[in-house]
C-alpha positions in Angstrom: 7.7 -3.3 -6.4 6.9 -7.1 -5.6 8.3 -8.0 -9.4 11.9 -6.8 -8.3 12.3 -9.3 -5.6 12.3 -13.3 -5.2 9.8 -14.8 -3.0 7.6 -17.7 -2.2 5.6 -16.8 0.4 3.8 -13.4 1.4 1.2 -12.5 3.8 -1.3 -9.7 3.4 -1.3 -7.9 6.9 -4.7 -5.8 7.2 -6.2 -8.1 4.2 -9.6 -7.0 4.5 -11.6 -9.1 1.9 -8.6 -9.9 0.4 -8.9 -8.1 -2.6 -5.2 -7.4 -2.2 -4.2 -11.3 -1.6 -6.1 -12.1 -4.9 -3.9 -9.5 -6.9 -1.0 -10.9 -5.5 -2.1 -14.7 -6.4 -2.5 -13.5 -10.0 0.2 -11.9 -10.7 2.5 -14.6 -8.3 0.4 -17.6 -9.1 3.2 -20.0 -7.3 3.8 -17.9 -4.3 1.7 -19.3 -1.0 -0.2 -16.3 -0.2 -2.0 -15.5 2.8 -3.9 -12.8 4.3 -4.6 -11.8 8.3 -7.3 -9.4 9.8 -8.3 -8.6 13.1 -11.7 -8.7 11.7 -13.9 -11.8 12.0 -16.2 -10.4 9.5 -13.4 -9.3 7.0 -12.1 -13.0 7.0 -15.4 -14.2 6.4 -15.8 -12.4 3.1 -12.2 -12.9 1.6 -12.6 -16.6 2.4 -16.2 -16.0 0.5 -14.7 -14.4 -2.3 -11.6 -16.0 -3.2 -12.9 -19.5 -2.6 -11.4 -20.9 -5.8 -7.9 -18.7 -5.3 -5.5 -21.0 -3.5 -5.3 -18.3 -0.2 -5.0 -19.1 3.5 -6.8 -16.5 5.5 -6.4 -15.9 8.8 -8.4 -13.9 11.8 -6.3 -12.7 14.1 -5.2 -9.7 16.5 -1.6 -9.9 15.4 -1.0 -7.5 18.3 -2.1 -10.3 20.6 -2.0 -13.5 18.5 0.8 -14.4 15.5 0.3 -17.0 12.8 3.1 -20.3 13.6 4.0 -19.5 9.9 6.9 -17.1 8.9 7.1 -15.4 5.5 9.2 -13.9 2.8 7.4 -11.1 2.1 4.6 -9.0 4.3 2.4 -6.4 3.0 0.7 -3.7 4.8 -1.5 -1.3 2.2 -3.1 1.2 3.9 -3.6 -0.1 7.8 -1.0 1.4 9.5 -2.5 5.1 9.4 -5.5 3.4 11.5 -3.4 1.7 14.1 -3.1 3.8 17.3 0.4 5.6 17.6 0.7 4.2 21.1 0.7 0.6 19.6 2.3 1.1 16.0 5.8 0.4 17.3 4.6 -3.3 18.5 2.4 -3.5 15.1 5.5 -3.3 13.4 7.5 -5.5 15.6 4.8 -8.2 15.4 4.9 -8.0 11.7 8.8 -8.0 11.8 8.2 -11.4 13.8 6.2 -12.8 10.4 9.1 -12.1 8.2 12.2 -14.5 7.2 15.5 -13.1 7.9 16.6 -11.0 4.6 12.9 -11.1 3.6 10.8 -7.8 3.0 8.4 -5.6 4.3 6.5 -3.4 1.8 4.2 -0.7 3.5 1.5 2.1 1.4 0.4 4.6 3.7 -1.6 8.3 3.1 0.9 11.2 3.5 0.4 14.8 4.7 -0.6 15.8 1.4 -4.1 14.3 2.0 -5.3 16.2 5.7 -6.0 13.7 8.2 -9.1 15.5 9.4 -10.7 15.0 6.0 -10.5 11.3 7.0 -12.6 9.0 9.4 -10.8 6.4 11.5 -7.2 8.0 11.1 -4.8 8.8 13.3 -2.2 10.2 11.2 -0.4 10.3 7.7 3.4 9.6 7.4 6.1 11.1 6.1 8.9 9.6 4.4 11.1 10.5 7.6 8.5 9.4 10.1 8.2 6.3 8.2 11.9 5.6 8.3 12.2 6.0 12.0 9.5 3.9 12.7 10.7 1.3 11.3 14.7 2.2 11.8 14.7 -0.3 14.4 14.4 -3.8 12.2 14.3 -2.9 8.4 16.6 -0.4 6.2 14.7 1.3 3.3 15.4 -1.1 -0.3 13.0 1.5 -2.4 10.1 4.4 -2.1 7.6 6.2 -4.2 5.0 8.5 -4.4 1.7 8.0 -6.4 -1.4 10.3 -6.3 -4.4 9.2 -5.3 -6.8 11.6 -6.0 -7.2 14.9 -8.9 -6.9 18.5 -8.0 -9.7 20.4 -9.7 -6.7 21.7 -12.5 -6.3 17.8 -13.2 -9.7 17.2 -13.5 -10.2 20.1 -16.1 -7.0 19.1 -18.1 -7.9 15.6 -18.0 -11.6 16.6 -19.6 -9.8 19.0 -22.1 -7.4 16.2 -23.5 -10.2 13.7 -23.5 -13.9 13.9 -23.7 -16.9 13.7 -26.4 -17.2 17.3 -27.4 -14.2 17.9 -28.7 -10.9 17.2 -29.5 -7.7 19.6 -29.5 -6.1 19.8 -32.6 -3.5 22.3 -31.7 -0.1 20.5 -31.3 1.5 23.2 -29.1 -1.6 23.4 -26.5 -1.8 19.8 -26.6 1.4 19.6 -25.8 1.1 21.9 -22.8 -1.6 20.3 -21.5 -0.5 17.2 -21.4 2.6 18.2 -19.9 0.6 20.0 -17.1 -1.6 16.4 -16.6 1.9 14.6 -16.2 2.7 16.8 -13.4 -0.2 16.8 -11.8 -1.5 13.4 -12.2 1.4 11.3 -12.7 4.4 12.3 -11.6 4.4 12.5 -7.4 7.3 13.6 -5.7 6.8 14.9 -1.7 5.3 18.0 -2.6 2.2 16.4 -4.1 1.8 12.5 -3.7 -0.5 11.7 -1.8 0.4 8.4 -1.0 4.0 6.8 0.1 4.8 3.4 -0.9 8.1 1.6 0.4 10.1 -1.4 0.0 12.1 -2.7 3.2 14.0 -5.3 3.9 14.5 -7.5 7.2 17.8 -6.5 9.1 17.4 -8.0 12.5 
């Protein structure tokens, strides 16, 4: 979603060891990237592994501590579902507080799909709707989408039956079938079955 909009600076919030921040470098190679983490330890090993990658990391509670600098873009992949709900609402203002006015907010999270008691260090998944009305009060919705993160067991068999070393089917019908069958079930994700919820925001406060 980042190649549909115009920026030139983007912080990483949650960057872990910036695995994320070195993606974005890549692929925006004159953007000023940067990437914050409450984690002392997780700072530590994205400045260790992107050494060489042009990326200002940062270790900081953003809760209790904001960078001086303001951006045109924050990210958030996969941290909010391990913020406590109590404090989500001030995560998100916080983060509001990093972006330039018109600038964009772009937030991955786990939805119902995947059971939050299969997962350590959780404290909920998000609908589309729950989403929205946390973050009603400063952004408007610019784009969604669903992806799927992990195989059923039916989209691990058709997968093996399409491609492996044993065989391969000749018959253009069942091929056919089966691939359409793969498509639904590991490619195409609507609400019913994606597994995770990506969305584009923008700034309106």
């Amino acid at each position: 979603m980042l190649d549909k909009i115009r920026f030139k600076s983007i912080i990483d919030v949650g960057c872990g060891d910036g695995f994320l921040c070195k993606k974005i470098k890549e692929s925006f190679s004159s953007a000023d990237v940067w990437g914050v983490d409450y984690s002392s330890q997780a700072i530590r090993l994205a400045e260790l592994m992107n050494r060489d990658n042009h990326i200002n990391f940062l270790q900081s509670d953003i809760l209790l501590q904001l960078p001086k600098e303001t951006f045109d873009v924050a990210v958030s992949v996969q941290v909010l579902e391990h913020i406590p709900p109590d404090l989500l609402e001030g995560f998100i203002e916080s983060i509001a507080t990093l972006i330039n006015n018109n600038g964009y907010l772009l937030i991955s999270v786990p939805t119902p799909v995947l059971p939050v008691k299969n997962i350590s260090k959780h404290y909920q998944h998000f609908t589309l709707d729950k989403l929205t009305e946390l973050l009603k009060q400063g952004f408007e919705i610019y784009e969604y989408s669903y992806s799927v993160k992990r195989y059923t067991l039916t989209a691990r068999i058709i997968k093996k039956i399409l491609s492996n070393r044993l065989f391969v089917l000749q018959n253009t019908r069942l091929c056919r079938l089966f691939f359409q069958i793969y498509l639904k079930n590991c490619r195409t994700a609507d609400q019913s079955n994606g597994t995770i919820l990506t969305i584009l925001c923008k700034k309106v406060m």
